[in-house]
FILO-521594 format. One record per residue (C-alpha): x, y, z; residue in one letter. Coordinates in Angstrom, 2 decimals, m for minus. Example, Ala and Ser with C-alpha at 12.3 -4.5 7.8 and 13.67 -1.06 7.14 Angstrom:
BEGIN
PT       u       v       w residu
PT   12.30   m4.50    7.80      A
PT   13.67   m1.06    7.14      S
REM end
This chain:
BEGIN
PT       u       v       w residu
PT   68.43   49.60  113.84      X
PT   65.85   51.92  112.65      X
PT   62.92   49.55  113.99      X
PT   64.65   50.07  117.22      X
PT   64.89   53.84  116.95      X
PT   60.94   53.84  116.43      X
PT   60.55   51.76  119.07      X
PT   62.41   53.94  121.81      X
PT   60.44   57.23  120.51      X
PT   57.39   55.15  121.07      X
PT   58.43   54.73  124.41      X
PT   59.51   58.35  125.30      X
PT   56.01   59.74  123.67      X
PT   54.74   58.07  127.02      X
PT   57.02   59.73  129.01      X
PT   55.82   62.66  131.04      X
PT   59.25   64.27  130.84      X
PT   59.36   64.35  126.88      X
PT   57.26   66.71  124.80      X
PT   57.48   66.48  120.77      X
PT   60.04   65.60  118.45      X
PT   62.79   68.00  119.49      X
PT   62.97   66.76  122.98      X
PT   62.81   62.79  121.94      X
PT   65.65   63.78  119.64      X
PT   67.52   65.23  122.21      X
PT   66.98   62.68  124.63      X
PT   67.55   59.66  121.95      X
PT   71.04   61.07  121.36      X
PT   72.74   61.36  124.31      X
PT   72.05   57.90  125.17      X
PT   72.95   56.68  121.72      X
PT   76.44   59.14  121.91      X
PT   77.28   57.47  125.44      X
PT   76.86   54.29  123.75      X
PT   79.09   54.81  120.87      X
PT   82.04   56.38  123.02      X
PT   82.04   53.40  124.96      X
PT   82.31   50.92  121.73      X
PT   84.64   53.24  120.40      X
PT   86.77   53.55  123.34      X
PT   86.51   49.32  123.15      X
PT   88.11   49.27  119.42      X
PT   90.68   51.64  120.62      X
PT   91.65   49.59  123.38      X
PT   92.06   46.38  121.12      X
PT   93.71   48.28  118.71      X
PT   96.35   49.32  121.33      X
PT   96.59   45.96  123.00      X
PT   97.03   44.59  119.19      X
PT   99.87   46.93  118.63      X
PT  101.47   45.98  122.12      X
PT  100.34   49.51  124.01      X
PT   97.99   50.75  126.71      X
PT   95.28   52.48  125.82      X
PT   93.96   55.33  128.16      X
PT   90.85   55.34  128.01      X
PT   88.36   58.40  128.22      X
PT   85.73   57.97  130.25      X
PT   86.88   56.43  133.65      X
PT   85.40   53.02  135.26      X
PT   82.43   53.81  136.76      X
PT   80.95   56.24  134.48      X
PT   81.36   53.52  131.48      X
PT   78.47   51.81  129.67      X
PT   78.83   48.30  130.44      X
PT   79.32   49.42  134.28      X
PT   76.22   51.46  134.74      X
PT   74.07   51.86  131.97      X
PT   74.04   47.78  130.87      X
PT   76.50   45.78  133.40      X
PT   76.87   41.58  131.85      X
PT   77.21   38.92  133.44      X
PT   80.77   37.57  133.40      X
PT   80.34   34.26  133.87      X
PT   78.10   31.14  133.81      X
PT   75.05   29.85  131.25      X
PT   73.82   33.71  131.63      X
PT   76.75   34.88  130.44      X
PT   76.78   38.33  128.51      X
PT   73.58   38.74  129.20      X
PT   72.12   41.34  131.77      X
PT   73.08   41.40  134.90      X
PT   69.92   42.07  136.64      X
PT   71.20   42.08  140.20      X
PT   73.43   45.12  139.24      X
PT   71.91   46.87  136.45      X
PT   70.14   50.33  137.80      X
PT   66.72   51.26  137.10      X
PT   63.58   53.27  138.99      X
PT   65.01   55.97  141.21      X
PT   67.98   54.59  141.64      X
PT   69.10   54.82  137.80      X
PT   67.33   58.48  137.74      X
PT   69.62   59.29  140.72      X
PT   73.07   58.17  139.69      X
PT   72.49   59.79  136.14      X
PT   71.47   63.20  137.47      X
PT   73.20   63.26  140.29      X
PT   76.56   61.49  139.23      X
PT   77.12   61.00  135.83      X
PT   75.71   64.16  133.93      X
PT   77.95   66.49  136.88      X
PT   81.10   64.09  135.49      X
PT   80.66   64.69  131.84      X
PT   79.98   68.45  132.19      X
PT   82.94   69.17  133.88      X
PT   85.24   67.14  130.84      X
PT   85.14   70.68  129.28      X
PT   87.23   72.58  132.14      X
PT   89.62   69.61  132.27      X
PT   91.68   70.27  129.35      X
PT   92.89   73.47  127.50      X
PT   92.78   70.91  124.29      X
PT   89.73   72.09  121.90      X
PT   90.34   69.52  119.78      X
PT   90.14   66.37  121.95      X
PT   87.43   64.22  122.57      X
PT   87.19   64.56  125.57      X
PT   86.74   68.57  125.39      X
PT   84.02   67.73  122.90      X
PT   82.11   65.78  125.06      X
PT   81.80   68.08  127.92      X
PT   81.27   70.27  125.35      X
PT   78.31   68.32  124.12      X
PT   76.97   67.82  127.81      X
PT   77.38   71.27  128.71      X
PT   74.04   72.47  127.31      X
PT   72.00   69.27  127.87      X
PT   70.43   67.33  131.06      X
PT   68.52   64.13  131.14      X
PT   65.00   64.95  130.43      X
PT   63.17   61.18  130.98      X
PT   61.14   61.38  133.97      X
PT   60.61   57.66  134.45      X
PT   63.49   55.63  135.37      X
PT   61.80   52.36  134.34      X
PT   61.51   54.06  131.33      X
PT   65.34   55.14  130.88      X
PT   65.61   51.30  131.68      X
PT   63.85   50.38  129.10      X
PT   65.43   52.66  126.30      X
PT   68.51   51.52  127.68      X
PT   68.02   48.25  127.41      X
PT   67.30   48.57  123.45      X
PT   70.18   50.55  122.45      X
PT   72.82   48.65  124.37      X
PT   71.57   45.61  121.44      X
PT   73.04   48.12  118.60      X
PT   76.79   47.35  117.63      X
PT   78.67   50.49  116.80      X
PT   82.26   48.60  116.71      X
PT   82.51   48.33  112.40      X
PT   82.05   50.73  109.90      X
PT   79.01   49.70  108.44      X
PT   77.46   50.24  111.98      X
PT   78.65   53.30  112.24      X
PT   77.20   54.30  108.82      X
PT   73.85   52.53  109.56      X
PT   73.86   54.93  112.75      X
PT   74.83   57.98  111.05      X
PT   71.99   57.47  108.76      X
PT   69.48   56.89  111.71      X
PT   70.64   60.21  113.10      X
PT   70.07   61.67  109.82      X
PT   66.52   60.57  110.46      X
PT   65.67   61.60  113.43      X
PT   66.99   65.35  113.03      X
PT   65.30   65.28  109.61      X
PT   62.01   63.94  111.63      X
PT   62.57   66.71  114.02      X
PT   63.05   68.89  111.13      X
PT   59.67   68.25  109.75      X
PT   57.90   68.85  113.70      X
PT   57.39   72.48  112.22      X
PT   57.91   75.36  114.89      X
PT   61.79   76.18  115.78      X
PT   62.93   72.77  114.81      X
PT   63.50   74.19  111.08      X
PT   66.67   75.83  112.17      X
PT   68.21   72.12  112.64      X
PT   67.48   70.67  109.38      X
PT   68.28   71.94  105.64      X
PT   66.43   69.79  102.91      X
PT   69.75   67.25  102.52      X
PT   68.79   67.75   98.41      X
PT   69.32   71.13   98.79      X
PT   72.75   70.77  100.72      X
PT   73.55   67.68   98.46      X
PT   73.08   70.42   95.28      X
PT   74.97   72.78   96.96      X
PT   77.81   70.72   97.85      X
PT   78.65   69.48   94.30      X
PT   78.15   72.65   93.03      X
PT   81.22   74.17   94.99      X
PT   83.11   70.83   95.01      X
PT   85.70   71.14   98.41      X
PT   88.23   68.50   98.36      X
PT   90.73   66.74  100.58      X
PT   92.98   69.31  102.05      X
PT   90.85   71.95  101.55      X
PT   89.29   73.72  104.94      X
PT   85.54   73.82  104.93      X
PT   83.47   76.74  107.14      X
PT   79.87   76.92  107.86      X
PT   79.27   80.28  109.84      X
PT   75.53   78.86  111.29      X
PT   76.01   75.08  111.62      X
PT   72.67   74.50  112.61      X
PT   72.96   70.22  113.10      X
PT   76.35   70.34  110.64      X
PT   74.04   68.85  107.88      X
PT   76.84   71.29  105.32      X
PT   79.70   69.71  107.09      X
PT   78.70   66.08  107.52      X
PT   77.80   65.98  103.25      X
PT   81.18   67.94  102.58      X
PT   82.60   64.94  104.41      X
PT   80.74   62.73  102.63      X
PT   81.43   64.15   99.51      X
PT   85.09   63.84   99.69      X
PT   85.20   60.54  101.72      X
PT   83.22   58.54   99.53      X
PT   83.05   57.32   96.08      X
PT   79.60   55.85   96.93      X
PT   77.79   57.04   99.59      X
PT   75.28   54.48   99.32      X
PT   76.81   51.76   98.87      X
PT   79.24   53.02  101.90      X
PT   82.65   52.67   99.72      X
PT   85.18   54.81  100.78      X
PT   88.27   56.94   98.79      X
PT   91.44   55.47   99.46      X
PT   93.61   58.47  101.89      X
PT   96.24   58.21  102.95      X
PT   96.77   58.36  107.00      X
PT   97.98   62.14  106.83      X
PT   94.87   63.18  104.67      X
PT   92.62   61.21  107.13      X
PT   94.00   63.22  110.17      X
PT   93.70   66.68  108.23      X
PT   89.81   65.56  107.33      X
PT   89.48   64.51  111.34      X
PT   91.03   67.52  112.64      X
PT   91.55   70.30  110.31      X
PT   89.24   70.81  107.80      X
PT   85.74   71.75  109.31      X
PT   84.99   74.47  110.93      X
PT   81.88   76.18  112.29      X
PT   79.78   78.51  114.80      X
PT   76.41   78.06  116.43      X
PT   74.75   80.09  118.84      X
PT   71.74   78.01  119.78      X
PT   72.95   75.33  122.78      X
PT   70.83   72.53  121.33      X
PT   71.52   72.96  117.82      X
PT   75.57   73.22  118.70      X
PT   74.59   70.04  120.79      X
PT   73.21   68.19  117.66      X
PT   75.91   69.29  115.17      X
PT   78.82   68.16  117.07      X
PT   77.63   64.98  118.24      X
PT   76.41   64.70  114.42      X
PT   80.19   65.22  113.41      X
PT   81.12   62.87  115.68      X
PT   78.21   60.20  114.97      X
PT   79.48   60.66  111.14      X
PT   83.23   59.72  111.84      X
PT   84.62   63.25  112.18      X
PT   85.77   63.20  115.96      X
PT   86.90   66.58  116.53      X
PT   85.07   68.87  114.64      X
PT   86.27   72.68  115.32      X
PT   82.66   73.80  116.32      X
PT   82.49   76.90  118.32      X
PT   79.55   77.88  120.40      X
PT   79.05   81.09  119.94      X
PT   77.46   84.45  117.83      X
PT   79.07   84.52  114.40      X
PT   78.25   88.10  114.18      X
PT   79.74   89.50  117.57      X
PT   82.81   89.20  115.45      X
PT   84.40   92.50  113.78      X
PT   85.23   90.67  110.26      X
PT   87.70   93.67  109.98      X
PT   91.84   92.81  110.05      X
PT   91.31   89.47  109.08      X
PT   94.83   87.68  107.72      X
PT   94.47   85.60  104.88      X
PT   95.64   82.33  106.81      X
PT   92.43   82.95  108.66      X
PT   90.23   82.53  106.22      X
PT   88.28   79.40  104.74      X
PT   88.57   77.43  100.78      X
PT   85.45   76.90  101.04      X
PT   82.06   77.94  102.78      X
PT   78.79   76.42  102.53      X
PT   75.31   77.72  104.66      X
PT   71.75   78.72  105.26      X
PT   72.48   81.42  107.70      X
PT   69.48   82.55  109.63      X
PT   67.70   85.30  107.96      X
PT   64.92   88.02  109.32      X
PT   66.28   88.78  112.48      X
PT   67.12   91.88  113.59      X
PT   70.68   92.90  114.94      X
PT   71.34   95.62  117.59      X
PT   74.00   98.37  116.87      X
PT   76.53   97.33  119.20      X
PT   76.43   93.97  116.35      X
PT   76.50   96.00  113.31      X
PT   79.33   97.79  113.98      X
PT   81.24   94.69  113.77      X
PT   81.16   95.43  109.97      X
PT   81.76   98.09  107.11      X
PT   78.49   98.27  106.03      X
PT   75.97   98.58  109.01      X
PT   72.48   96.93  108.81      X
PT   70.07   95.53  111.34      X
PT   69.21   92.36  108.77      X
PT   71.19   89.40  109.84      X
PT   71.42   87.74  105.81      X
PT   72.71   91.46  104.80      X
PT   75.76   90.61  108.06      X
PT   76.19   87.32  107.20      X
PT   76.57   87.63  103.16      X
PT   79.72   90.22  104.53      X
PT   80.54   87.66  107.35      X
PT   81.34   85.43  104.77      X
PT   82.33   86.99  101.81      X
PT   85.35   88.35  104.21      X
PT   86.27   84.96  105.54      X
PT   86.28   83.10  101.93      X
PT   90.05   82.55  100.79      X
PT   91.67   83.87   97.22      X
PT   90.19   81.08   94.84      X
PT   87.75   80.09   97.51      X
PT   84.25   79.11   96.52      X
PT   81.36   80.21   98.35      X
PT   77.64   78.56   98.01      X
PT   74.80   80.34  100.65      X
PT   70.96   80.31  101.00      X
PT   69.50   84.04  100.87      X
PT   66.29   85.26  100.81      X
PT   64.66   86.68   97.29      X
PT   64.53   90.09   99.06      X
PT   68.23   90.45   99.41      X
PT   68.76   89.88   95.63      X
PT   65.96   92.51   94.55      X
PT   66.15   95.07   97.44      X
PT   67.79   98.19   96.79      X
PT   68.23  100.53   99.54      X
PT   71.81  101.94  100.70      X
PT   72.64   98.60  102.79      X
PT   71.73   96.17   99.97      X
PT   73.37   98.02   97.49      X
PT   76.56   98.38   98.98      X
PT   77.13   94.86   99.96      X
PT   75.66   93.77   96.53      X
PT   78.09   96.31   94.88      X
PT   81.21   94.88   96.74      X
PT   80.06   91.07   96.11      X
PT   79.81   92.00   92.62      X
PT   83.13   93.80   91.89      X
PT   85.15   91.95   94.35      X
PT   84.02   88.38   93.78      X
PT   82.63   86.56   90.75      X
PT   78.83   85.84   91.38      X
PT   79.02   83.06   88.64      X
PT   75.36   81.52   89.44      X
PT   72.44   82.09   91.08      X
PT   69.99   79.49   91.82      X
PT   66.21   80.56   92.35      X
PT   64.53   77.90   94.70      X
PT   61.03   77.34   94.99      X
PT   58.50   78.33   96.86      X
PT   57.81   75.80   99.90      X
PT   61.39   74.31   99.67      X
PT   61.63   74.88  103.57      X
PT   58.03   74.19  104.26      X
PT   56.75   73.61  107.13      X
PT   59.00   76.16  109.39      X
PT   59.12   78.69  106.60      X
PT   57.54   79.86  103.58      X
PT   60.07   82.64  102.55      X
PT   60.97   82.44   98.78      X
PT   64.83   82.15   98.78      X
PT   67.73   81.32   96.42      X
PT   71.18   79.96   96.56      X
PT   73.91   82.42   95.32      X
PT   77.27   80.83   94.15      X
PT   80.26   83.10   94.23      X
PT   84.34   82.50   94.02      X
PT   87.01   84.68   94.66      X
PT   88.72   84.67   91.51      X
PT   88.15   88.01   90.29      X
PT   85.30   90.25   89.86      X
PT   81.66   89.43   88.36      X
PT   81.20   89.11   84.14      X
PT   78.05   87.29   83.90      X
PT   75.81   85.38   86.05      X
PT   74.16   82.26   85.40      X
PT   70.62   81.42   86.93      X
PT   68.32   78.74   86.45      X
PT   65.01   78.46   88.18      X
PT   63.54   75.26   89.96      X
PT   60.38   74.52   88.71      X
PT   58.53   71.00   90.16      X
PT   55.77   70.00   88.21      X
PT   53.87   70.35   91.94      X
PT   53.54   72.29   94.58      X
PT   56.09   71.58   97.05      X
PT   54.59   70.87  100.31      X
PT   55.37   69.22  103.45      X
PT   54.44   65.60  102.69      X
PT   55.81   66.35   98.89      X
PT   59.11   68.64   99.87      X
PT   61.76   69.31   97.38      X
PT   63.79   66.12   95.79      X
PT   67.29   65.18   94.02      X
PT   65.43   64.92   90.99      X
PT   64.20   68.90   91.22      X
PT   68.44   69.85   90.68      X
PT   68.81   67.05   88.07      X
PT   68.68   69.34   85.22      X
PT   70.46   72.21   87.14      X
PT   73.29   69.87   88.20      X
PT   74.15   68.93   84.21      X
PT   73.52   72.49   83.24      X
PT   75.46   74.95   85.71      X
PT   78.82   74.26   84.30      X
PT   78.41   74.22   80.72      X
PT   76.19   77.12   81.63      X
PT   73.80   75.57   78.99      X
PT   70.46   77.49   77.97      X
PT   67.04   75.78   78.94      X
PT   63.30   76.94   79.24      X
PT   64.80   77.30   83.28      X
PT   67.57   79.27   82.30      X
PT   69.19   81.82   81.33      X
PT   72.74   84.88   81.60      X
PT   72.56   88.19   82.47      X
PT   75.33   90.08   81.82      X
PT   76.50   92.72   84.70      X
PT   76.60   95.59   82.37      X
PT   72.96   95.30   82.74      X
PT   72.21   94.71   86.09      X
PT   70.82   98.23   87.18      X
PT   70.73   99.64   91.22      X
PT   72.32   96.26   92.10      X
PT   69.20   94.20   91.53      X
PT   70.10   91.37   90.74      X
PT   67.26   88.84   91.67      X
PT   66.00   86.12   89.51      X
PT   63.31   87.02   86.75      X
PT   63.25   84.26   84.00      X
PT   62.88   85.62   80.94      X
PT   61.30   82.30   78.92      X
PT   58.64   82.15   81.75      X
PT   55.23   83.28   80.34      X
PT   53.14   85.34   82.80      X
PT   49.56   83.86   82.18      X
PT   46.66   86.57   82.43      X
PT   43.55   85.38   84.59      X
PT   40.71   87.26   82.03      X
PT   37.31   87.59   83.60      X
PT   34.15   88.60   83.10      X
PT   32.93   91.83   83.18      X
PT   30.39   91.36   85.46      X
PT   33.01   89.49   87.33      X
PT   34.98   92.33   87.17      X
PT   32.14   94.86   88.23      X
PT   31.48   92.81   91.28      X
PT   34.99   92.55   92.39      X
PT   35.37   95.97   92.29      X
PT   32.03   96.56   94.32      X
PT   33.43   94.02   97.11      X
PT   36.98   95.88   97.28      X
PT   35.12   99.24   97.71      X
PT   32.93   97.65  100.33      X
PT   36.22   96.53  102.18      X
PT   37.61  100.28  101.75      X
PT   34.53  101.22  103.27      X
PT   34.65   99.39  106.29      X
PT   38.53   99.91  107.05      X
PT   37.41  103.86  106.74      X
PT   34.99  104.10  109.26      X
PT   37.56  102.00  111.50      X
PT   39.89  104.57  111.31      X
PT   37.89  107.75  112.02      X
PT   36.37  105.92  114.69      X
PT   39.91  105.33  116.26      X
PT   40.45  109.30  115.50      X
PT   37.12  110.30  117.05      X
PT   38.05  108.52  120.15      X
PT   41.31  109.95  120.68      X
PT   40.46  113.44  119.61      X
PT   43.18  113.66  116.77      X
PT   41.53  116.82  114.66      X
PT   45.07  117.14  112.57      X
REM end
């Protein structure tokens, strides 16, 4: 399946309609989503015809695979093969897809008033995408390859989700504004046994990005082992809850919302409650308890800047989006609930009004129990920002907290990015709250103006001594530097007259 994956982006790289990985992505799932409706629509109807019912199926005649993407012939030596004489391609493929079919499956979203159905996902889905292959022959041809992979068993549907997993992570790494699709899945993998959901338990992720939170909480709680694809018995009412009830999430970005539900649904989970829209045009204030979430898992987005008319969605205004979404989320998080989010290092250590406040209510009204301080480079190549992972419940205010420090013996960089093995240590540690060289409590009686941002106390800060000449000469160069930058500026001041 994967050899046939790199064969179709090999195909669209020649395609004057498809630039880099993001658009191959895009393009690659759609097709590979219209192809797993229509096998899964085929199980349901044997299922039903097995069980002495009718099925109703969603996706009417015409607009279904094996009519117009890869039509068989029904009878004869040839048959299941082809059927050349009807199967589209060229124009006339190009036409009936943008014309006819994409039109169909946008309008499957103002059908029905049910959120929850299928079919309301996949207009949903189609909504905010369009056929981007400029080469019919082309289409033809990716067609053609993908209508070979089974998704009718389980194990096909694993293999797929796992190709998926690939390709977003592939898109991922393109660099650019792909990072806000993919979190490092050791990272999320960390996070998620760290704050443990289980069945029955409701899940929330306020920036889905491509669900990658969501899809390894499922995993987490569907699977006794994940790679060897063996599933936890449940029973047939905690099955539906996991399918309907138990993840939730927002995205604002139409082709990341795109990607995470047709992820959900590529995983197993076929009606994820994933809402496109702002998480922060939301006023977190009056929220009932019922309302809120057991557990919630993220990497919001971080150095933005909000407008007013945003901030005063919440108690404590700031124009930072991690400063709104720490309160987003600290309001939405049950009594018990467990919390684990990705900040950036400067929310931890700044300590103006904003960031004191917030840190002041996280502190007294939830237990910040540990903080983990990632490494530099962990979301290379789309970001450099130093960031941690803050753990939190809501089971009574803050005593001490517990951080430990990754520290790879390498650099991390793109071709070497971060690894199970990095958390290893962390993972047996955490709980026990055990003291290592990475390691170590602080106690919140002496945390001072809220700062509460990682500084390892084992860590031994090594002193670079130089020469004295060395030193002399460095000193002449910084001066020369100074020198330059002055005349610069009274230059600038001479020009525009500024005598004050």
């Amino acid at each position: 399946m994967e050899s046939k994956i790199n064969r179709i982006t090999d195909i669209l790289r020649r395609d004057d309609g498809i630039s880099g990985a993001m658009m191959y992505t895009e393009q690659i799932s759609w097709i590979l989503f219209l192809k797993f409706i229509n096998d899964l629509e085929i199980n349901k109807a044997e299922e039903a015809e097995l069980d002495g019912k009718s099925y109703s199926y969603i996706i009417d005649e015409k607009y279904r695979w094996d009519v117009w993407a890869c039509p068989k012939v029904k009878d004869g030596k040839d048959k299941g093969k082809l059927d050349l004489m009807n199967a589209l391609s060229g124009d006339d493929l190009l036409d009936f897809v943008n014309g006819e079919l994409f039109p169909y499956l946008k309008g499957f979203k103002s059908i029905t008033a049910d959120v929850k159905s299928v079919k309301y996902k996949i207009g949903a889905i189609f909504e905010f995408i369009d056929n981007r292959i400029a080469n019919g022959h082309t289409l033809r041809e990716v067609l053609d390859i993908i209508d070979a992979m089974d998704f009718h068993s389980q194990s096909d549907l694993f293999q797929l989700s796992l190709i998926y997993e690939k390709l977003l992570k592939d898109m991922g790494s393109d660099g650019g504004n792909s990072g806000e699709f993919y979190t490092p899945r050791p990272l999320i993998k960390t996070i998620v046994d760290v704050v443990n959901p289980s069945i029955g338990e409701s899940i929330y992720d306020p920036a889905v990005g491509s669900c990658g939170f969501l899809i390894e909480a499922y995993n987490h709680i569907r699977y006794t082992d994940i790679e060897a694809n063996k599933q936890r018995e449940l029973s047939t009412s905690e099955l539906k809850f996991l399918n309907e009830e138990t993840f939730s999430g927002n995205e604002k970005t139409p082709l990341s919302y795109v990607m995470g539900v047709m992820n959900m649904i590529l995983h197993g989970v076929e009606s994820p409650n994933i809402a496109k829209t702002n998480t922060l045009t939301k006023d977190i204030r009056g929220l009932e308890e019922k309302d809120r979430y057991d557990c919630i898992l993220a990497n919001p987005p971080f150095g933005g800047k909000e407008k007013e008319q945003i901030q005063q969605n919440f108690p404590i205004k700031s124009n930072a989006t991690e400063l709104l979404f720490l309160q987003h989320m600290m309001n939405h998080l049950k009594l018990e609930g467990r919390c684990g989010v990705v900040i950036p290092e400067g929310v931890l250590f700044q300590t103006n009004k904003a960031f004191q406040a917030v840190k002041k209510e996280l502190l007294e009204r939830f237990n910040v129990h540990t903080i983990l301080s990632l490494p530099a480079g962990t979301f290379l190549p789309y970001s450099g920002v130093k960031t941690n992972v803050v753990f939190f419940d809501r089971k009574g205010s803050t005593s001490e907290i517990y951080y430990y420090e990754v520290n790879p013996e390498k650099k991390l960089t793109k071709n070497r990015p971060i690894q199970n093995e990095h958390f290893a240590e962390f993972l047996e540690s955490w709980k026990e709250r055990k003291l290592t060289d990475n390691s170590w409590i602080v106690h919140v009686n002496d945390i001072v103006d809220y700062d509460i941002s990682a500084k390892n106390p084992n860590s031994v800060e090594v002193v670079e001594h130089k020469a004295p000449l060395a030193l002399v000469e460095s000193i002449k160069v910084n001066h020369a530097q100074i020198d330059v930058l002055m005349d610069e500026i009274e230059a600038v001041l001479r020009e525009k007259k500024i005598d004050e």
